[in-house]
N, CA, C and O atoms as CSV, one atom per row, in Angstrom:
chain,resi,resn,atom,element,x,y,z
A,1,UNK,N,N,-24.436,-22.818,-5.823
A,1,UNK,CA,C,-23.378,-23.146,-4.892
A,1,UNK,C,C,-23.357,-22.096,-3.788
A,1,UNK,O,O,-23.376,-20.940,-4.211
A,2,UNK,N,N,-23.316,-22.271,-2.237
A,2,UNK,CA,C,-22.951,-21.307,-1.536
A,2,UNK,C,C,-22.003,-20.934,-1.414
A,2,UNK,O,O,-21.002,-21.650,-1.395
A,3,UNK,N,N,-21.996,-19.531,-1.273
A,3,UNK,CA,C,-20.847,-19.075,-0.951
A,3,UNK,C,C,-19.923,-19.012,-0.160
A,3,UNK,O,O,-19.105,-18.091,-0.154
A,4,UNK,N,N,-19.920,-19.773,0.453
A,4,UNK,CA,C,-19.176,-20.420,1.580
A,4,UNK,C,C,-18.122,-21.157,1.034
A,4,UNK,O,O,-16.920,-21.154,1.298
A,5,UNK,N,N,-18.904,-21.901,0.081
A,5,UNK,CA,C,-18.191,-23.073,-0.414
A,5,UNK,C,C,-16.904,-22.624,-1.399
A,5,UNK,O,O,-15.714,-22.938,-1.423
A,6,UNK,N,N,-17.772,-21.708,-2.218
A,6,UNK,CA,C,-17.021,-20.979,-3.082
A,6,UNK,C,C,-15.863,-20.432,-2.789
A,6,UNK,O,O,-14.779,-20.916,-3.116
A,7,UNK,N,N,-16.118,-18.749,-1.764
A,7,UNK,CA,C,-14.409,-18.731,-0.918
A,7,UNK,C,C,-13.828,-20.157,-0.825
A,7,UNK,O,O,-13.418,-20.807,-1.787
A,8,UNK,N,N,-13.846,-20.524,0.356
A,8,UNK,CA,C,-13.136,-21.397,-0.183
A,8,UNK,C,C,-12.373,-22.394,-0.837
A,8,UNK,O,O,-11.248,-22.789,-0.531
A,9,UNK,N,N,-13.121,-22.770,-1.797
A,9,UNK,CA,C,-12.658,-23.188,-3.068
A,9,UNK,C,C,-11.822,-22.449,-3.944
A,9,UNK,O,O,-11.185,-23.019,-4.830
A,10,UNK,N,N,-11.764,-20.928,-3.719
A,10,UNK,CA,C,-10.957,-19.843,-4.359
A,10,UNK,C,C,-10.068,-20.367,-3.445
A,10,UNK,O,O,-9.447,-21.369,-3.800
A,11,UNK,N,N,-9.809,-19.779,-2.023
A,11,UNK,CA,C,-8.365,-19.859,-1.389
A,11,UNK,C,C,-7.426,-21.001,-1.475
A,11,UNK,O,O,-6.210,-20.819,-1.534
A,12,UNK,N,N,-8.063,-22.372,-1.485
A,12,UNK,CA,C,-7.626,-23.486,-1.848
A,12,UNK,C,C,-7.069,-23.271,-3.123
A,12,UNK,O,O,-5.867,-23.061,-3.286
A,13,UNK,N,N,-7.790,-23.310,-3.916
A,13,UNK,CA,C,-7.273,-22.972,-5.983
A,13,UNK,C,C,-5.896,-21.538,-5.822
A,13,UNK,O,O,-4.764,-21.527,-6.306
A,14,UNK,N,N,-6.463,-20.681,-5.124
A,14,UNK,CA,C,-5.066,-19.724,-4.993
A,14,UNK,C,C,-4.029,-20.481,-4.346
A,14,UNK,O,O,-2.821,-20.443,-4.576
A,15,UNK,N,N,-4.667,-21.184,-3.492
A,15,UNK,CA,C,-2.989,-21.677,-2.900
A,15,UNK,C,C,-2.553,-22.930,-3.770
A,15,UNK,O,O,-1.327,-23.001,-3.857
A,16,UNK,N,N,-3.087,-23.721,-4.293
A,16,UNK,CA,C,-2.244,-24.231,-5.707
A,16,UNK,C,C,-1.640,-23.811,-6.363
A,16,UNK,O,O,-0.747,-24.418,-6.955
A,17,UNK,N,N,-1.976,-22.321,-6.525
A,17,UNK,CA,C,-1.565,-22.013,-7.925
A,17,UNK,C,C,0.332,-21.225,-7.325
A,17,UNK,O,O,1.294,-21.194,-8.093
A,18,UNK,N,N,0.363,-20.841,-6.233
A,18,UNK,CA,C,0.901,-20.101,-5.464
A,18,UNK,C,C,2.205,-21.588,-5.478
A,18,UNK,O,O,3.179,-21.727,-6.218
A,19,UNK,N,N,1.951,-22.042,-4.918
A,19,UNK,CA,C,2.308,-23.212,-4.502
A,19,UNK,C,C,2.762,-24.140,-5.545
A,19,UNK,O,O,3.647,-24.956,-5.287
A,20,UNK,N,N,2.235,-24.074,-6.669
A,20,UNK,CA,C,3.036,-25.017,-8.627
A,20,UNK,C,C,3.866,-23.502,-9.072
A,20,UNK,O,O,4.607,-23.560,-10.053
A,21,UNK,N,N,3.751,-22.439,-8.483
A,21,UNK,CA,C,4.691,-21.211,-9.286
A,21,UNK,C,C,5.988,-21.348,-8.225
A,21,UNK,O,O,7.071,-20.804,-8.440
A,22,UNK,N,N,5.737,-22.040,-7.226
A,22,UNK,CA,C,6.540,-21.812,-6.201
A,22,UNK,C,C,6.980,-20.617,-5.101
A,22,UNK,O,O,8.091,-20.343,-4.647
A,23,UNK,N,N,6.037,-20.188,-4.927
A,23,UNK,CA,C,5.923,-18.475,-4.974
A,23,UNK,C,C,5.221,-18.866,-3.183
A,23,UNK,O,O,4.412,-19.760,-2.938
A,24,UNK,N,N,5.718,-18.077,-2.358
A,24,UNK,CA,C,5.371,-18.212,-0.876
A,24,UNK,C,C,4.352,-17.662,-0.712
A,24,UNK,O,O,4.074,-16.533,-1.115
A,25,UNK,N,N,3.390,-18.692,0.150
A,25,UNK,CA,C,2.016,-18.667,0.725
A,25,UNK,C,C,1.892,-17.428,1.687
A,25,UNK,O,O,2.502,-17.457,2.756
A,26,UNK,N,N,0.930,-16.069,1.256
A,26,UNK,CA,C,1.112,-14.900,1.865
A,26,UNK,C,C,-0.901,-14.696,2.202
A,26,UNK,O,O,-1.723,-15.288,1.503
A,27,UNK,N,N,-1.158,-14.088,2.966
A,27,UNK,CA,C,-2.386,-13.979,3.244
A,27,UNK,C,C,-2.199,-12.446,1.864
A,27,UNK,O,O,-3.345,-12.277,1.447
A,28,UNK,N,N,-1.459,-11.665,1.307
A,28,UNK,CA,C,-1.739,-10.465,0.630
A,28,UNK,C,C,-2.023,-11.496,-1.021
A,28,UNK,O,O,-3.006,-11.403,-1.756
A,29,UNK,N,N,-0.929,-12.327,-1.187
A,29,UNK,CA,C,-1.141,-13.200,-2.561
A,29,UNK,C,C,-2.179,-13.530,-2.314
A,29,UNK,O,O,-2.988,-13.038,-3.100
A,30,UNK,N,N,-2.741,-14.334,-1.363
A,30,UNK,CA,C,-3.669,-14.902,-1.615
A,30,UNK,C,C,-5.084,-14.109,-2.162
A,30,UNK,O,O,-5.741,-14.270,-3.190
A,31,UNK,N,N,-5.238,-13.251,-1.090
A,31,UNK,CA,C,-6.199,-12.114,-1.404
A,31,UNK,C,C,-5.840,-11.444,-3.254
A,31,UNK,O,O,-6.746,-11.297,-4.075
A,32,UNK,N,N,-4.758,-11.220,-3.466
A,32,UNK,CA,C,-4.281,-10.812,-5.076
A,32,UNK,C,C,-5.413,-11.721,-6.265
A,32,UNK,O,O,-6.166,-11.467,-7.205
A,33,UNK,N,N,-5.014,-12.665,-5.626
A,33,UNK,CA,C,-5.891,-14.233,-6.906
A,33,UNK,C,C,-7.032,-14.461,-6.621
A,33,UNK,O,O,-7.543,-15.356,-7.294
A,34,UNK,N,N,-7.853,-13.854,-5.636
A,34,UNK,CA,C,-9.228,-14.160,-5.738
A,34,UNK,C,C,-9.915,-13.279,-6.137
A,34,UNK,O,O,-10.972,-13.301,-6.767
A,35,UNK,N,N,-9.097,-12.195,-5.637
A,35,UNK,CA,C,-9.566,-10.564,-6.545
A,35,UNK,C,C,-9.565,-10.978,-7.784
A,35,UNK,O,O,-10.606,-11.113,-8.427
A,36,UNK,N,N,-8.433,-11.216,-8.234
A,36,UNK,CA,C,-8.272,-11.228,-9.870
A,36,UNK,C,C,-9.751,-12.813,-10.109
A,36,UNK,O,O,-10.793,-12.817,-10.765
A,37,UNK,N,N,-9.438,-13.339,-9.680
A,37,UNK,CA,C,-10.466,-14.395,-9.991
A,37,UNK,C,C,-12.323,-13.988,-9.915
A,37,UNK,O,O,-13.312,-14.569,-10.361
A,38,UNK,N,N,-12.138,-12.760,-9.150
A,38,UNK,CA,C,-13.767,-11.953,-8.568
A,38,UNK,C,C,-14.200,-12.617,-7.851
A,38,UNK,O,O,-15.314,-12.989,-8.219
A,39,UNK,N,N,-13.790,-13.150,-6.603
A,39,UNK,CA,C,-14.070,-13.749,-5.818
A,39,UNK,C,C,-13.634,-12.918,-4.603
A,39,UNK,O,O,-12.444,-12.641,-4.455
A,40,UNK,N,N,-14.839,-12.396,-3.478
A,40,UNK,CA,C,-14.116,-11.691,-2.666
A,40,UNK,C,C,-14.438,-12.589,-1.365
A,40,UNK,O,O,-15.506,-12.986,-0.898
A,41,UNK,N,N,-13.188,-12.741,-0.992
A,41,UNK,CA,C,-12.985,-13.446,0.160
A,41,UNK,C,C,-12.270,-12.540,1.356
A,41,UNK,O,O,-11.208,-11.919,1.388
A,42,UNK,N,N,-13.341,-12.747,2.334
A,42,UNK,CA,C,-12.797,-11.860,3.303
A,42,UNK,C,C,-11.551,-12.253,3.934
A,42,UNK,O,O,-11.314,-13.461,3.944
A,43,UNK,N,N,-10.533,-11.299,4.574
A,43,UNK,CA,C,-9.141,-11.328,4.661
A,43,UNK,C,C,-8.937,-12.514,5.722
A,43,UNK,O,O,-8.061,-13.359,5.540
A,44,UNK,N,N,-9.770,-12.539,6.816
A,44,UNK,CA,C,-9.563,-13.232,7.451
A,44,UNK,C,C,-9.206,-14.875,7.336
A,44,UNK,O,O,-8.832,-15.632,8.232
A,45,UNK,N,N,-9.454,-15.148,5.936
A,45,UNK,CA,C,-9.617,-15.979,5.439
A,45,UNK,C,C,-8.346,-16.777,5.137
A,45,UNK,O,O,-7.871,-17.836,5.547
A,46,UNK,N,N,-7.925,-15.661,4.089
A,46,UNK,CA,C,-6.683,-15.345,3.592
A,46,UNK,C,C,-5.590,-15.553,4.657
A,46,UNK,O,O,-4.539,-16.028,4.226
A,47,UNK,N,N,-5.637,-15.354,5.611
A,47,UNK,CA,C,-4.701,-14.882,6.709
A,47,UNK,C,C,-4.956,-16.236,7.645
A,47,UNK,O,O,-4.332,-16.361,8.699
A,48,UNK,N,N,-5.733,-17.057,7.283
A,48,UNK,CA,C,-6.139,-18.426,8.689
A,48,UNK,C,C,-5.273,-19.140,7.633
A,48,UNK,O,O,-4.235,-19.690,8.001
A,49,UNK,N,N,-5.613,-19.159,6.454
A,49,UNK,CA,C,-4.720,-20.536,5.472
A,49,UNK,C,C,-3.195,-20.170,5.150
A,49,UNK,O,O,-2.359,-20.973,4.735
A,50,UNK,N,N,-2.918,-18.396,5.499
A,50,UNK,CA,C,-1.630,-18.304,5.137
A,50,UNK,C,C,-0.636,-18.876,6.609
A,50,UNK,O,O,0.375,-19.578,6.640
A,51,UNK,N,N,-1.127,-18.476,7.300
A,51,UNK,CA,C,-0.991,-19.119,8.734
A,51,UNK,C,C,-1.143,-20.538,8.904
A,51,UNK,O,O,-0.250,-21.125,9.516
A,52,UNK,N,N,-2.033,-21.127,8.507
A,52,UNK,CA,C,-1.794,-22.799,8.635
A,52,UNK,C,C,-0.663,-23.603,7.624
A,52,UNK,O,O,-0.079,-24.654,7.887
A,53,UNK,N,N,-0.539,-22.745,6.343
A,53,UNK,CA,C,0.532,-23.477,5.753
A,53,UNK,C,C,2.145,-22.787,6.307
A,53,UNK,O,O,3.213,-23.388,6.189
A,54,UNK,N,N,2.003,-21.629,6.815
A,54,UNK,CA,C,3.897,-21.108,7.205
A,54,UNK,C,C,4.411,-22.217,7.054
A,54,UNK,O,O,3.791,-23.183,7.500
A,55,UNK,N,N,5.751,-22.441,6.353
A,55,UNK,CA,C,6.840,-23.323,6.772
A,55,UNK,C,C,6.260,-24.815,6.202
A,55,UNK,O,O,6.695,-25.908,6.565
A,56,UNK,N,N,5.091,-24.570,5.148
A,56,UNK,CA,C,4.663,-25.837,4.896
A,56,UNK,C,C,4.669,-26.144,3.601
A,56,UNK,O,O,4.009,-25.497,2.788
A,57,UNK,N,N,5.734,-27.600,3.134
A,57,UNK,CA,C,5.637,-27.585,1.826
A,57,UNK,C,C,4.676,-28.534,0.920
A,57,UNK,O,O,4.786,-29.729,0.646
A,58,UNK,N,N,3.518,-27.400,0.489
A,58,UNK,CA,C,2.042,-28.117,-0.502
A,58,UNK,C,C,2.445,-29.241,-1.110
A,58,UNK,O,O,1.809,-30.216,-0.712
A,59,UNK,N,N,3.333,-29.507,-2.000
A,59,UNK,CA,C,3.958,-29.959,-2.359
A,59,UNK,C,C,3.873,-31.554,-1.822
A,59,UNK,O,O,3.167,-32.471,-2.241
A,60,UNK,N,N,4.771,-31.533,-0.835
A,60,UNK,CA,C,4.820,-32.890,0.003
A,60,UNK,C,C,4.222,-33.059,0.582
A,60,UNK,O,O,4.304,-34.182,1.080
A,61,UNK,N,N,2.863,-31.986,1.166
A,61,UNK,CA,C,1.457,-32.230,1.605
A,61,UNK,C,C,0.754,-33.029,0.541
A,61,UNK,O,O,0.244,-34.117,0.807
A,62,UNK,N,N,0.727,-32.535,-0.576
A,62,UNK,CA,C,-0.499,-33.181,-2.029
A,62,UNK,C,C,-0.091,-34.713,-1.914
A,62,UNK,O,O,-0.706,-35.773,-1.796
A,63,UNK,N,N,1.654,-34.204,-2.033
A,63,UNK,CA,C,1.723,-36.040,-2.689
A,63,UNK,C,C,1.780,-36.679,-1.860
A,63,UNK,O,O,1.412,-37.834,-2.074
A,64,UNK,N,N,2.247,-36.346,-0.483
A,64,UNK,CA,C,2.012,-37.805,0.693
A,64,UNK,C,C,1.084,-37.765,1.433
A,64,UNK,O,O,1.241,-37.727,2.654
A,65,UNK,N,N,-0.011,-37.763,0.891
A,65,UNK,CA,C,-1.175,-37.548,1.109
A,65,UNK,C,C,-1.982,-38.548,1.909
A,65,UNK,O,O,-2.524,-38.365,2.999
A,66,UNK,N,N,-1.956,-39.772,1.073
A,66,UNK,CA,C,-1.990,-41.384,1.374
A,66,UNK,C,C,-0.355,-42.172,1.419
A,66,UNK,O,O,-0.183,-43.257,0.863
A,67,UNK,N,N,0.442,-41.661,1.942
A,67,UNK,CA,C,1.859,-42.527,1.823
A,67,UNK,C,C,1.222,-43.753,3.270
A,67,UNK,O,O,1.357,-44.974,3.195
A,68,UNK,N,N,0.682,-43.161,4.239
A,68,UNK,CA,C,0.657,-43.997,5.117
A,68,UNK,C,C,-0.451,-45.156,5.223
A,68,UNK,O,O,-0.429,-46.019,6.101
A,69,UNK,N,N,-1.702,-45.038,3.926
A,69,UNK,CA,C,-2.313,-46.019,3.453
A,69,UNK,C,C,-2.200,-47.220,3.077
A,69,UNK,O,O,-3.116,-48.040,3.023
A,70,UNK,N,N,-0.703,-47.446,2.703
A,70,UNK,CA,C,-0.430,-48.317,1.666
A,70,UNK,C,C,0.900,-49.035,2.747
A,70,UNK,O,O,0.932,-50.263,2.668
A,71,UNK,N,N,1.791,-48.507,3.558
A,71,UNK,CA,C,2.451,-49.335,4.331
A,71,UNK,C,C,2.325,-50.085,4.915
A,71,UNK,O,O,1.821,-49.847,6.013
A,72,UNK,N,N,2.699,-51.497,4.574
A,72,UNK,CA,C,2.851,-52.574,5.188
A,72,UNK,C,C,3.674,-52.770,6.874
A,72,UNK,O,O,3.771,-53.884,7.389
C-alpha cells in the first residue's frame, strides 16, 4: 500500500474515532492517534482536515450522506 494512501487512511480513522467519542476535531488529536497508531503523518495534514471539518458535525456528514439520492 502507498503511503500516501495510508496517512490518510489514518487521519480519516482518527477522525472517526474523535468524532464516535465525541471529542472535538483538533489538528494536535489528530496527530495524538496516528502517533499512537505508528503512523506518522505529517502535521500539515492534520491541520488541512482539522480545518475542513471546524464547526462540522461527522456525524450528520456520515449519515446524510445519500439523503439527497433517494428524494422524490
Amino acid at each position: 500500500m502507498a503511503e500516501g494512501s495510508t496517512n490518510e487512511r489514518a487521519i480519516v480513522y482518527a477522525t472517526l474515532i474523535l468524532a464516535d467519542d465525541g471529542v472535538d476535531i483538533t489538528a494536535e488529536k489528530l496527530q495524538t492517534l496516528t502517533k499512537a497508531a505508528g503512523v506518522d503523518v505529517e502535521p500539515v495534514w492534520a491541520s488541512l482536515f482539522a480545518k475542513a471539518l471546524e464547526g462540522k458535525n461527522i456525524n450528520d456528514l456520515l449519515f446524510n450522506i445519500g439523503a439527497g439520492l433517494f428524494d422524490d
